[in-house]
C-alpha positions as CSV (number, residue, x, y, z in Angstrom):
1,X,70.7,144.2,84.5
2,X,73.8,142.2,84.2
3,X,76.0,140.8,86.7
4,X,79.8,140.9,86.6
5,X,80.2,137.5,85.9
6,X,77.6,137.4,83.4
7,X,79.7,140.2,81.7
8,X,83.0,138.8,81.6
9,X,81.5,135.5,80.9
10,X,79.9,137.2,77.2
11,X,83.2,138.9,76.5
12,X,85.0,135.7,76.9
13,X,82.8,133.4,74.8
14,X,82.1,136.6,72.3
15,X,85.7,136.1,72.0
16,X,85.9,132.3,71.6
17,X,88.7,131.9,74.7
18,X,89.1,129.6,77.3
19,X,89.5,130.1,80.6
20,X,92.9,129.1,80.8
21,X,93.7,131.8,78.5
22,X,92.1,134.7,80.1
23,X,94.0,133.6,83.4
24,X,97.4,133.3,81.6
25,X,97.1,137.3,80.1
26,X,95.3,138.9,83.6
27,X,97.8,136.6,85.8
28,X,94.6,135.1,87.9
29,X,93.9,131.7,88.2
30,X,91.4,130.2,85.6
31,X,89.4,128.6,88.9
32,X,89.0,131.7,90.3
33,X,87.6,133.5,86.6
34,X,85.2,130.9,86.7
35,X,84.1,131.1,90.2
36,X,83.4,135.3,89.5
37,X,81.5,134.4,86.0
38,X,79.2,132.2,88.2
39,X,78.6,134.6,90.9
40,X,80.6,132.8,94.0
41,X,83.3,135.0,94.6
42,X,83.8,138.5,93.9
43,X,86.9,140.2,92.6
44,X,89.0,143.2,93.8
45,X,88.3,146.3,92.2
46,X,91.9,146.0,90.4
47,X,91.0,142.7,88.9
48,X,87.6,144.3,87.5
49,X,89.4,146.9,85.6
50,X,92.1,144.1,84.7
51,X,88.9,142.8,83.0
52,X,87.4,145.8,81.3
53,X,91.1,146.6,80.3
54,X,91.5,142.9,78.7
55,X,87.7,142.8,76.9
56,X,87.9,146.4,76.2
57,X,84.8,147.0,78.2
58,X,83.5,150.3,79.1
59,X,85.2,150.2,83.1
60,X,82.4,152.3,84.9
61,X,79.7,149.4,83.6
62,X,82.0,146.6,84.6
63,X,82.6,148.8,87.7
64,X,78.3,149.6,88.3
65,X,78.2,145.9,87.9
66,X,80.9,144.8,90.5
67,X,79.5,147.6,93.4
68,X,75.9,146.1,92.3
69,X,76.4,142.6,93.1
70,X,78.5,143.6,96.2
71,X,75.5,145.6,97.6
72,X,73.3,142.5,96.6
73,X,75.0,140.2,98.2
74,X,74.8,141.9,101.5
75,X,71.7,143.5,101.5
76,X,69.5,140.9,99.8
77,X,68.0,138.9,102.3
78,X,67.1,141.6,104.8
79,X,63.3,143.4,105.0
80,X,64.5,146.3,105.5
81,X,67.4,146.9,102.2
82,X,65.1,149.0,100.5
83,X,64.5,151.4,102.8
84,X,68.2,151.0,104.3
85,X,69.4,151.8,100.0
86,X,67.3,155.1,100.0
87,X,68.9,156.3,103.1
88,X,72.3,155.5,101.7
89,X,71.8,157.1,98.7
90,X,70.5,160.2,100.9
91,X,73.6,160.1,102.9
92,X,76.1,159.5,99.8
93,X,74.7,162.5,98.0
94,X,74.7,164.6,101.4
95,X,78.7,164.2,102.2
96,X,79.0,164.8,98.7
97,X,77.6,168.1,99.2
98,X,79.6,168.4,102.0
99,X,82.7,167.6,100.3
100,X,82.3,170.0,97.8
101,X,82.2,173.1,100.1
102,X,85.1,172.7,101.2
């Protein structure tokens, strides 16, 4: 279970490039591309698929492991996430139900 930044941070060293060089072709700041390899900030959904686009990553992985580290982020640190994940997932499959009838 990878993170986003652990991702990106693979593709980049798989590919031997710097992080000035990643931020020169995606047009974002080499600072920022290091702060979402280490986990302490977290990108928009347009930069993500900037980044599966660039490594030619699979986008709904790089896109699982975005959402994932979003949800982590807010939920880790509260008893009840667990519980509070099953009931989401519940609900999300529920108005998708929902959706589809009409």
């Amino acid at each position: 279970m990878e993170s986003f930044g652990e991702i990106i941070r693979q593709a980049r060293e798989e590919k031997n490039l710097i992080l000035r060089q990643v931020g020169a072709e995606l047009d974002i700041d080499q600072a920022i591309i290091s702060k979402f390899e280490r986990g302490e900030r977290k990108p928009t959904k347009e930069q993500v698929r900037k980044f599966a686009d660039f490594y030619n990553l699979e986008k709904d992985r790089l896109l699982i492991a975005w959402l994932s580290d979003k949800v982590i982020y807010d939920l880790e640190n509260e008893n009840l996430a667990e519980e509070a994940l099953k009931v989401a997932e519940q609900r999300i499959k529920y108005n998708k139900l929902k959706t589809q009838k009409l």
